[in-house]
Backbone bond lengths (Angstrom), bond angles and torsions (degrees), N, CA, C in turn:
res aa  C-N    CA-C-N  psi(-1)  N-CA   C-N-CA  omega(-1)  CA-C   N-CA-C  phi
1 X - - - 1.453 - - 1.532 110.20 -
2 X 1.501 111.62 -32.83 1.390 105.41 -162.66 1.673 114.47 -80.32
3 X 1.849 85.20 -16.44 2.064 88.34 -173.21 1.442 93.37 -105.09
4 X 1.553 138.82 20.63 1.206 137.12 149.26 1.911 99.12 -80.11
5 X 0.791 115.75 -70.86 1.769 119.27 169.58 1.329 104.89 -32.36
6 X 1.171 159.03 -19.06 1.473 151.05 -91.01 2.039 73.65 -163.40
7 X 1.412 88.84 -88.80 1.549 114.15 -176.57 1.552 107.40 -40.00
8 X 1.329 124.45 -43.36 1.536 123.49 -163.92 1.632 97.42 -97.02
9 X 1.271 131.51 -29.11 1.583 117.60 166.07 1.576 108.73 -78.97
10 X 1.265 128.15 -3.89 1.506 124.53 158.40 1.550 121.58 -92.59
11 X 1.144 115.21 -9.35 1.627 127.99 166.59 1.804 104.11 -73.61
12 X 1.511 103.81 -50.01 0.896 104.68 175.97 1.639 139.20 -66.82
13 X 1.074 111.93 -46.08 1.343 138.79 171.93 1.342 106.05 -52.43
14 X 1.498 120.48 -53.80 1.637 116.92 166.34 1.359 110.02 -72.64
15 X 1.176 131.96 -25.22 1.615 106.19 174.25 1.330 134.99 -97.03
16 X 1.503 91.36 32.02 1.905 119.17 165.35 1.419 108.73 -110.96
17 X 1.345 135.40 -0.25 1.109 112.43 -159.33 1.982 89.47 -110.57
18 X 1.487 115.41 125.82 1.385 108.08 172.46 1.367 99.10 -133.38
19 X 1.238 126.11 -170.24 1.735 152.30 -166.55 1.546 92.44 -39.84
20 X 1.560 119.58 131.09 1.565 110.50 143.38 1.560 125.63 -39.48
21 X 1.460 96.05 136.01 1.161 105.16 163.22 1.858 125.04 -170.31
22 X 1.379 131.38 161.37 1.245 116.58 -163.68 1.655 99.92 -115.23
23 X 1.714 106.65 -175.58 1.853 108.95 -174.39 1.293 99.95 49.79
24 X 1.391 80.82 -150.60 1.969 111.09 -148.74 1.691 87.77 -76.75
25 X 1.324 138.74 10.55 1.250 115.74 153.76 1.988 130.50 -97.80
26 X 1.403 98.99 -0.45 1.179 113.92 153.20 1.375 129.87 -83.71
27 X 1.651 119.92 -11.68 1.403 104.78 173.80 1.591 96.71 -144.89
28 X 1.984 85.85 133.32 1.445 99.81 -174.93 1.668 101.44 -94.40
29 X 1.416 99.08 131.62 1.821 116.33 173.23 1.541 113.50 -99.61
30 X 1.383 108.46 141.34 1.536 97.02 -173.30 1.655 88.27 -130.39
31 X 1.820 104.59 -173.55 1.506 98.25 -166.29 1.267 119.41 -83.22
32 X 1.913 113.28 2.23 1.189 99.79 -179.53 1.600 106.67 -109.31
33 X 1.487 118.58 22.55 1.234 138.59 145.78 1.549 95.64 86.76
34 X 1.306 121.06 18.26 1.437 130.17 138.90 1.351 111.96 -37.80
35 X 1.273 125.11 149.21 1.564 113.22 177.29 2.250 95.07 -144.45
36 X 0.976 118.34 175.26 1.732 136.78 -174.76 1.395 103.86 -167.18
37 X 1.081 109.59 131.33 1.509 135.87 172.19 1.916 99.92 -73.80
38 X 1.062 119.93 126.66 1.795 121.14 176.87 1.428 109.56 -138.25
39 X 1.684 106.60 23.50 1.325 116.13 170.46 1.478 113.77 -166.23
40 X 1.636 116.93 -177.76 1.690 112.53 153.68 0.840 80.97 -155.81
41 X 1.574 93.13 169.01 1.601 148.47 -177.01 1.526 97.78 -72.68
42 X 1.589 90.89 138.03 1.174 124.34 172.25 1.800 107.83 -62.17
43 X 1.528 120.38 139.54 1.413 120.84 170.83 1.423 120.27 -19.82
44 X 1.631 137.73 98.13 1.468 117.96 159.91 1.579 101.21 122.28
45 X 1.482 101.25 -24.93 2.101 112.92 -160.36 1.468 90.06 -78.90
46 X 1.187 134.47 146.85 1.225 152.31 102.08 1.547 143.38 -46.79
47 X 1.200 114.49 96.26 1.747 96.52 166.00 1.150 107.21 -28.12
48 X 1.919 100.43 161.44 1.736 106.58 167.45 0.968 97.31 -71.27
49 X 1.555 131.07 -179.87 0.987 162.40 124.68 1.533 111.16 -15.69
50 X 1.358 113.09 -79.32 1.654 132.19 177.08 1.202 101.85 -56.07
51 X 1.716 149.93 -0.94 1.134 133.61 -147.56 2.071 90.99 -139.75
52 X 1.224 93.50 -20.49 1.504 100.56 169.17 1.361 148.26 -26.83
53 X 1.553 157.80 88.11 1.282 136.60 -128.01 1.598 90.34 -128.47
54 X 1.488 122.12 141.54 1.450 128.83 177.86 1.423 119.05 -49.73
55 X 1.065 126.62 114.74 1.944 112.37 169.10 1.229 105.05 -74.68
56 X 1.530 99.95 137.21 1.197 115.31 167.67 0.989 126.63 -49.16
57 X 1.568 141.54 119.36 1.480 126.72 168.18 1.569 108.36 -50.05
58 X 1.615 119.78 150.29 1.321 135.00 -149.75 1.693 92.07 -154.76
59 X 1.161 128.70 149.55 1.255 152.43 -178.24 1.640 118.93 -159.46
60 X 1.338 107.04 136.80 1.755 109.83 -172.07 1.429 97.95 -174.18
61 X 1.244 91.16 152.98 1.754 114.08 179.67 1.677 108.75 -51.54
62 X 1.592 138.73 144.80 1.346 115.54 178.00 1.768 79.18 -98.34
63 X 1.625 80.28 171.77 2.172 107.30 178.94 1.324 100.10 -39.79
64 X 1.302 121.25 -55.57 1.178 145.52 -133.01 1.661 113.31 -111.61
65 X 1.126 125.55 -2.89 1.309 155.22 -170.53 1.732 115.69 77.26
66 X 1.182 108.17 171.48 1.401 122.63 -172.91 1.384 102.57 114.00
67 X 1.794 104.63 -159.83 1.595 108.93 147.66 1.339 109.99 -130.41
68 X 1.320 114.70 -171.13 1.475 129.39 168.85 1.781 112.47 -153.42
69 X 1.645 107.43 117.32 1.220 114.72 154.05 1.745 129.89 -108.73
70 X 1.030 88.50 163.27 1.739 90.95 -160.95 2.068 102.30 -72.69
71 X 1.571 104.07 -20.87 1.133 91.48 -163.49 1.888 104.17 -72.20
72 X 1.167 109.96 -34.46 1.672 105.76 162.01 0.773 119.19 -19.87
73 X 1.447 124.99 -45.82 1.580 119.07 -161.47 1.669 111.23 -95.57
74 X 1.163 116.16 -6.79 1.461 125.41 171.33 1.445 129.74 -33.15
75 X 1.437 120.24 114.82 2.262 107.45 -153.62 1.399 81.40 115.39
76 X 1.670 127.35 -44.15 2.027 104.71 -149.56 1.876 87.03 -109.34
77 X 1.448 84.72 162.85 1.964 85.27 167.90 1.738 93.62 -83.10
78 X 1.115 95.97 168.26 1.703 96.18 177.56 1.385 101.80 -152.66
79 X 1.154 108.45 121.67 1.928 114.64 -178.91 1.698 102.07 -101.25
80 X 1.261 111.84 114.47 1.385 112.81 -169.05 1.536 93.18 -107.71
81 X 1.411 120.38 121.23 1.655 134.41 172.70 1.179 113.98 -130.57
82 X 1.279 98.19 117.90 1.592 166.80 162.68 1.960 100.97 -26.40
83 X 0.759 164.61 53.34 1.280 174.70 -144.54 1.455 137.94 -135.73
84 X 1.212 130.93 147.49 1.492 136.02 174.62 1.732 108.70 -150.82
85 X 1.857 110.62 164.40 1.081 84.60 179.06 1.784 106.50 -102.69
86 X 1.118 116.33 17.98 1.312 129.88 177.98 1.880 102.09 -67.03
87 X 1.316 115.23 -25.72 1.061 121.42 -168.26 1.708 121.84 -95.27
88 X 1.074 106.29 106.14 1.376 115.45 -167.76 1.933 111.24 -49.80
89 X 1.360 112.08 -66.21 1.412 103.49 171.32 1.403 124.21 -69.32
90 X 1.277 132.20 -16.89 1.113 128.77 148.34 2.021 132.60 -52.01
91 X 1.192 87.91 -37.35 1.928 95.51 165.16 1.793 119.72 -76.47
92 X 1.294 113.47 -1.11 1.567 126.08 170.97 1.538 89.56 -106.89
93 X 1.270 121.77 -64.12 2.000 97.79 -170.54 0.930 120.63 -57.04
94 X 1.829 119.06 -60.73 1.371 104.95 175.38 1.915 149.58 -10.77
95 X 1.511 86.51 -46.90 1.794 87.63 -174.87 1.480 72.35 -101.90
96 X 1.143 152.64 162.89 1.126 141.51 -156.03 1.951 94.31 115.83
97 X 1.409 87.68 -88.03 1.772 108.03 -168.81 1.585 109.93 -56.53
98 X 1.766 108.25 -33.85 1.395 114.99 171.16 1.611 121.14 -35.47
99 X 1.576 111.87 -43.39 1.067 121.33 -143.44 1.763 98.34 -101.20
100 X 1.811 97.94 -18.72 1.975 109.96 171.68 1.245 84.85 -87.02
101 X 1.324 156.95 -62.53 1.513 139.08 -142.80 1.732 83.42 -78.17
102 X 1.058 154.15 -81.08 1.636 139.75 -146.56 1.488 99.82 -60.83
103 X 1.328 120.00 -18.32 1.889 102.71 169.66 1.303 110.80 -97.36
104 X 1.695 131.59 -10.51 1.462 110.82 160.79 1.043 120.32 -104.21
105 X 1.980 129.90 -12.78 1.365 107.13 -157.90 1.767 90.74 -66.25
106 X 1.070 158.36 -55.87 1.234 138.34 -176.27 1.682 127.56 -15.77
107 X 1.573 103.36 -10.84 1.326 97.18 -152.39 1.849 95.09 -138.92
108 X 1.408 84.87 14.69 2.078 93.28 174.72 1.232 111.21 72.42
109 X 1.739 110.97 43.65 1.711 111.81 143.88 1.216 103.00 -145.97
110 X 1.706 109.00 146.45 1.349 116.86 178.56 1.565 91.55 -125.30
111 X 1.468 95.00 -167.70 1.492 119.61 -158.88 1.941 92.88 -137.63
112 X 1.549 97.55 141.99 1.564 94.51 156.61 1.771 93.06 -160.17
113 X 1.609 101.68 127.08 1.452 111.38 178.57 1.553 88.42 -78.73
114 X 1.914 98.79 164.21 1.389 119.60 155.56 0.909 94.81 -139.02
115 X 1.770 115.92 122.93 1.204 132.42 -177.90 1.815 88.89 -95.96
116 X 1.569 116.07 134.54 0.980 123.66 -173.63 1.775 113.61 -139.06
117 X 1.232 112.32 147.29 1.498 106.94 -161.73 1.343 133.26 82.04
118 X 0.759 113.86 -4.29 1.798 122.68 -179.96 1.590 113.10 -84.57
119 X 1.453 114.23 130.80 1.313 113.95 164.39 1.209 133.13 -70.73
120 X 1.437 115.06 -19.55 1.201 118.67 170.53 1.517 125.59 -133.68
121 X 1.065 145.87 -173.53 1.170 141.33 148.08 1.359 125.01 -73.32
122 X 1.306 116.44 -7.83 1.640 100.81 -168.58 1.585 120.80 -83.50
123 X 1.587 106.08 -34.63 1.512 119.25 -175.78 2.020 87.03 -56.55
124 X 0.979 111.77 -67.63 1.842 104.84 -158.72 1.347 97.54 -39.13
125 X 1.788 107.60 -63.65 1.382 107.52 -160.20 1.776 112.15 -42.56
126 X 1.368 103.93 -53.30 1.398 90.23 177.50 1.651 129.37 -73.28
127 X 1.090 132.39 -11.39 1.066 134.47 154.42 1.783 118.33 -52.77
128 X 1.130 93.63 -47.66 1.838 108.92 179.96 1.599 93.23 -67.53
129 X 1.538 130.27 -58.57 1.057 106.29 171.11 1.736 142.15 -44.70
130 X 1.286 103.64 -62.78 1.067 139.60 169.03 1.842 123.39 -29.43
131 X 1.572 103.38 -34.40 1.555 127.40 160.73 1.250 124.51 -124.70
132 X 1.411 117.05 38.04 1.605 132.90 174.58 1.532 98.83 27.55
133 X 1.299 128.41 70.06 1.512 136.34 141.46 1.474 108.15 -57.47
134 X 1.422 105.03 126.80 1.351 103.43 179.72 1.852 117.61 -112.41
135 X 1.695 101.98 -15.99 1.298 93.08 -171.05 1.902 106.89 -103.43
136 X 1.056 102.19 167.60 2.405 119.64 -170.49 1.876 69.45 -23.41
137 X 1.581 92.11 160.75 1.261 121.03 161.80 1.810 84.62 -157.71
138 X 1.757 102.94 123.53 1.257 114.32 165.15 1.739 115.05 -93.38
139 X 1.112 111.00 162.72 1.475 102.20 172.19 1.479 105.95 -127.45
140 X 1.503 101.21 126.41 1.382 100.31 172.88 1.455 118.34 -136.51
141 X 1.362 123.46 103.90 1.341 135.48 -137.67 1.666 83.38 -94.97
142 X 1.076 138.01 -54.10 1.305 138.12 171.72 1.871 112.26 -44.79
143 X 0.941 110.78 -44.44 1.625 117.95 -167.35 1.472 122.13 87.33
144 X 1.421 122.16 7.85 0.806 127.50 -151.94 2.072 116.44 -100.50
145 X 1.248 115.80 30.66 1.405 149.12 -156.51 1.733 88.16 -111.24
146 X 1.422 137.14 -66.91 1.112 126.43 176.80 1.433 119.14 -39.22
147 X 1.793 118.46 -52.23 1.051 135.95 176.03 1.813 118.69 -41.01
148 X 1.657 94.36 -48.64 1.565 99.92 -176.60 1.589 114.55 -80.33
149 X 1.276 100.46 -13.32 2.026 111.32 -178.28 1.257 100.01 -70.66
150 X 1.722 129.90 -39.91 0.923 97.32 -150.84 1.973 108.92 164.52
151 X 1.365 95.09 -9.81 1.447 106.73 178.23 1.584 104.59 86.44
152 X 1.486 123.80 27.60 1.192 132.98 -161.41 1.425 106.58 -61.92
153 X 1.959 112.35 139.31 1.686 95.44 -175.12 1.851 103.03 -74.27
154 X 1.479 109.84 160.95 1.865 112.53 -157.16 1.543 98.10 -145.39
155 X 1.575 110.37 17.89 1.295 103.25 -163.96 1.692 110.17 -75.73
156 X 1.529 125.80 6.49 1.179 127.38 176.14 1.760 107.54 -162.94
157 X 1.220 110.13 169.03 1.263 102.38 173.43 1.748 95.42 -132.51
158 X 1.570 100.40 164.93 1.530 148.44 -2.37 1.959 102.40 -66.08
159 X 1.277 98.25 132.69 1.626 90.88 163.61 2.033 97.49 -124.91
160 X 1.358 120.70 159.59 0.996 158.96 169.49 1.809 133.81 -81.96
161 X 0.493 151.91 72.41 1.760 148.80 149.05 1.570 117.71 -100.80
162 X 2.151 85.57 122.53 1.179 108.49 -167.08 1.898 85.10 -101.25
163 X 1.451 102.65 149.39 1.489 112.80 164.33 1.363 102.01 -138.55
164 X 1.420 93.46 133.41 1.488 107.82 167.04 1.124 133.73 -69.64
165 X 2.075 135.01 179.77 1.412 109.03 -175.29 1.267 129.87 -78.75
166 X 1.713 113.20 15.38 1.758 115.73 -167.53 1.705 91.93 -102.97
167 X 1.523 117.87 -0.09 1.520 116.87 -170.42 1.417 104.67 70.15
168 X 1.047 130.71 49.89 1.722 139.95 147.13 1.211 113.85 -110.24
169 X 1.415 107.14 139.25 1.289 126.80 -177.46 1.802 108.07 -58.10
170 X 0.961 140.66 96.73 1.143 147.19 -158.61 2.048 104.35 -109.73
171 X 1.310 126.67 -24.53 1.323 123.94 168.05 1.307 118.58 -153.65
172 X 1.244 126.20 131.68 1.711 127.52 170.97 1.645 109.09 -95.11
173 X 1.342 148.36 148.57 1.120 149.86 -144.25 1.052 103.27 -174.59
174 X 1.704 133.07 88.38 1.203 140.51 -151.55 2.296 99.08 -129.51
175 X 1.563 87.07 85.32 1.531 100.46 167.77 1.802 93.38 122.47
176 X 1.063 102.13 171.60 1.339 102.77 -171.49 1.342 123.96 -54.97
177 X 1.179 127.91 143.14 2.103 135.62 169.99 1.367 105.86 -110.71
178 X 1.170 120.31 155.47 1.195 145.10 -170.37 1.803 109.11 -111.57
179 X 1.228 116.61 143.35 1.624 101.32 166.17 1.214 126.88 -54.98
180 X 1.478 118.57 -25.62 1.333 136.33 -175.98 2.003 100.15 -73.21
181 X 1.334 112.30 -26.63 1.448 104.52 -172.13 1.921 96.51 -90.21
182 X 1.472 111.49 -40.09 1.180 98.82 -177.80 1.578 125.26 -104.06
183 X 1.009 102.59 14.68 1.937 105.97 177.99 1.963 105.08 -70.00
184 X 1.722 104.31 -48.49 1.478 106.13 -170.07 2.054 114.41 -58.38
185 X 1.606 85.35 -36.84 1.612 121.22 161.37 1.714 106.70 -31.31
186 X 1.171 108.18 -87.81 1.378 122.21 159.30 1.180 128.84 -34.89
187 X 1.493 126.47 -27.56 1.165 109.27 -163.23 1.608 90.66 -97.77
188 X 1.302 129.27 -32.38 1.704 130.37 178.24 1.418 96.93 -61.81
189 X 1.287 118.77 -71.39 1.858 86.03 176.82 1.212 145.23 -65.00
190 X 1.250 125.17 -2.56 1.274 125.93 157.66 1.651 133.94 -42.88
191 X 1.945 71.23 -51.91 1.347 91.32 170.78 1.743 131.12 -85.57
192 X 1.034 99.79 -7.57 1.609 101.47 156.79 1.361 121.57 -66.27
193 X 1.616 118.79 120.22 1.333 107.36 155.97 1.264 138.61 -106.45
């Protein structure tokens, strides 16, 4: 049962993911004002503002125990990345982002990885150890955290979603970012109030 669940949220997950693209052609609205992401933004782009769709509040176990929901962080931008350590470009960004979350959370953005795909806890934990990660790392062995954000496209990893401080999905980031792609990123929403 569990690798039928397994198999049908990976059918799924790839048959959302199509062509980059930014605005109202990255997020599909329907009439009961449900909305799914069926694209992302190009390196650096932002949705408008006016074109913005609510993230779902999201909740999950952290690596490390506790929990973490997204609505806590509501007021901060919050770049939620998408990660495993099975994943080769994902183990170069990661500590990477460590070093952007300790120069903005001062300035009302945090960071929370979702390590996704893993059978166990131990590979993350020690990786997270291992490169002094300092900000939430959720674990979601299912993968199923994209799904509740937002219908996020998942067709590869590392993927990216930045939310702004009203909790709208404000960027999709589909394959690895660089600090250099998301620092300028950061600094426009900050400054939005």
């Amino acid at each position: 049962m569990r690798l039928r669940c397994r198999a049908a949220a990976a059918v799924l997950s790839a048959g959302i993911v199509l062509a980059g693209c930014t605005g109202t052609d990255a997020v599909d609205q329907n009439a009961g004002n449900d909305f799914r992401f069926h694209s992302a933004n190009s390196r650096g782009s932002l949705i408008k503002v006016s074109d913005r769709k609510p993230a779902a509040d999201f909740g999950a176990s952290l690596l490390n125990g506790g929990t973490y929901r997204l609505s806590q962080d509501t007021g901060k931008v919050v770049i939620v990345n998408f990660w495993a350590t099975w994943c080769g470009p994902c183990t170069v960004e990661t500590p990477q982002f460590n070093n952007i979350y300790n120069a903005y959370k001062a300035k009302g953005a945090t960071f929370v990885g979702v390590d996704t795909k893993e059978t166990t806890r131990d590979a993350p934990k020690a990786f997270v150890k291992d490169n002094g990660i300092d900000f939430p790392i959720v674990y979601d062995e299912q993968g199923e955290t994209a799904v509740r954000l937002g219908n996020i496209p998942t067709g590869g990893m590392p993927f990216t979603v930045v939310v702004d401080r009203s909790r709208r999905v404000a960027a999709v980031y589909v394959g690895p970012v660089t600090p250099k792609d998301l620092e300028p990123v950061l600094d426009k929403l900050v400054a939005e109030r």
